[in-house]
Legacy VTK file of the C-alpha trace (Angstrom):
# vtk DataFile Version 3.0
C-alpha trace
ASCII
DATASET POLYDATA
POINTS 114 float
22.597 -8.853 7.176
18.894 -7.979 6.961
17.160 -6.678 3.967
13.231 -4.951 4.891
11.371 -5.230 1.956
8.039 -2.569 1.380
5.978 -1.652 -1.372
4.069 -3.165 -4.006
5.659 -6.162 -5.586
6.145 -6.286 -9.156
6.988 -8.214 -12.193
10.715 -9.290 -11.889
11.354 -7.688 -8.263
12.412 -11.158 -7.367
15.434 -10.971 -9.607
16.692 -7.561 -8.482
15.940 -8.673 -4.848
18.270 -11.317 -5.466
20.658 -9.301 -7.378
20.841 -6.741 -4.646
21.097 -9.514 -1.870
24.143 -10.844 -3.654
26.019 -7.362 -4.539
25.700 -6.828 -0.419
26.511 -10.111 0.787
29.611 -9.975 -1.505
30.593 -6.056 -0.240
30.475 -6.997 3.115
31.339 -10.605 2.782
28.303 -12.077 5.098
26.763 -15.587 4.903
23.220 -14.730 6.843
20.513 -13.121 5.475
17.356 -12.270 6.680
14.621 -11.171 4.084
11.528 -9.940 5.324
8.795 -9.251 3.614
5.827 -8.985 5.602
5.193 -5.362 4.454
5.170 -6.181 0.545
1.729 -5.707 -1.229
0.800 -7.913 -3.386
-0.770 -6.153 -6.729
-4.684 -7.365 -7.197
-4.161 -9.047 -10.416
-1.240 -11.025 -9.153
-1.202 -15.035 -9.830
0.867 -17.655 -8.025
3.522 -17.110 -5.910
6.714 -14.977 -6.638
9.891 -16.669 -6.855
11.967 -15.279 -4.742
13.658 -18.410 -3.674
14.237 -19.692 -6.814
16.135 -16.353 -7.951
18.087 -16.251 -4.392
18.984 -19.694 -5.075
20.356 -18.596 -8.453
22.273 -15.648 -7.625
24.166 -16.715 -4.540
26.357 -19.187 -3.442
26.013 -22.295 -1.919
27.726 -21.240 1.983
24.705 -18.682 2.075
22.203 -18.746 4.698
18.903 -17.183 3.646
16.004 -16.665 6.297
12.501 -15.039 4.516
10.018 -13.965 6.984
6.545 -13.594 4.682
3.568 -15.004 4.647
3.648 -18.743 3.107
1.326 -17.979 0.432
3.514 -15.160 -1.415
7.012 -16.870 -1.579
7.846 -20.453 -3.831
9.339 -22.354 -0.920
7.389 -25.637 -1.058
8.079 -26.277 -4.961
12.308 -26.742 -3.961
13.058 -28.978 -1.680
15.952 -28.225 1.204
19.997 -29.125 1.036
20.084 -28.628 -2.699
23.733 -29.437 -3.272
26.028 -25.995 -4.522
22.622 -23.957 -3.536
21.682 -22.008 -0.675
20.097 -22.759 2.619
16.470 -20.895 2.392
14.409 -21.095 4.872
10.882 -19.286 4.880
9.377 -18.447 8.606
6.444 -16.350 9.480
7.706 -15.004 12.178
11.317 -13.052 13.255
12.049 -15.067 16.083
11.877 -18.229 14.419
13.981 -17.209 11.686
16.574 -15.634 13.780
16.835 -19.024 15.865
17.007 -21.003 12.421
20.028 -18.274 12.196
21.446 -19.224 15.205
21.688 -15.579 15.909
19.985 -13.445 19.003
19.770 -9.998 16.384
20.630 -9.019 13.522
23.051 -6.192 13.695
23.040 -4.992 10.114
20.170 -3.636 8.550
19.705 -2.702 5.078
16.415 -1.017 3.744
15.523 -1.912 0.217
LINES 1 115
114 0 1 2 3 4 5 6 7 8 9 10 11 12 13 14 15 16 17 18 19 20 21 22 23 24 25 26 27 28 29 30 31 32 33 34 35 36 37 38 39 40 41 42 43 44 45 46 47 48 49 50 51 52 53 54 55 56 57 58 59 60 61 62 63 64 65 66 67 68 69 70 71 72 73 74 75 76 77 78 79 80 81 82 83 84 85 86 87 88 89 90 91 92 93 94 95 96 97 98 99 100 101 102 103 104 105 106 107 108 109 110 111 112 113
């Protein structure tokens, strides 16, 4: 499943991201996600990074497979570190081939435009 993420990123986007990942994953009962994000602005005042993993790693469940392709200096990846037990799999790439390898898939065949 693969969610494209646009726009201008706002305070608690993470959360419904995550929510919305979940709600999908559960209707059409998939275990690989891609995420991208390379088209999300980040508003001028912004601070930190968002935490989008953190949220993902809340909302789903620990068989899910979670592939973000954004920039390393928007998403919290390096503050959790990898195999968290009853968590996730997240992996953040900056690039779509990398990711879909990580995958081990050659496309992704579902696309869903948030």
């Amino acid at each position: 499943m693969r969610f494209d993420v646009e726009g201008r990123w706002r305070n608690g986007d993470a959360l419904k991201l995550a929510y919305m990942v979940k709600a999908a994953v559960a209707r059409v009962r998939q275990d690989q996600v891609l995420i991208d994000l390379r088209r999300v602005a980040t508003p001028p005042d912004a601070e930190g990074k968002f935490l989008i993993c953190d949220r993902l790693r809340r909302a789903l469940t620990h068989k899910t497979r979670v592939v973000l392709v954004a920039a390393t200096d928007l998403v919290d990846n390096d503050e959790v570190p990898y195999g968290l037990p009853l968590c996730p799999d997240i992996a953040l790439f900056a690039g779509e081939r990398d990711a879909l390898r990580w995958l081990g898939v050659s496309s992704m065949e579902e696309s869903t435009r948030v």
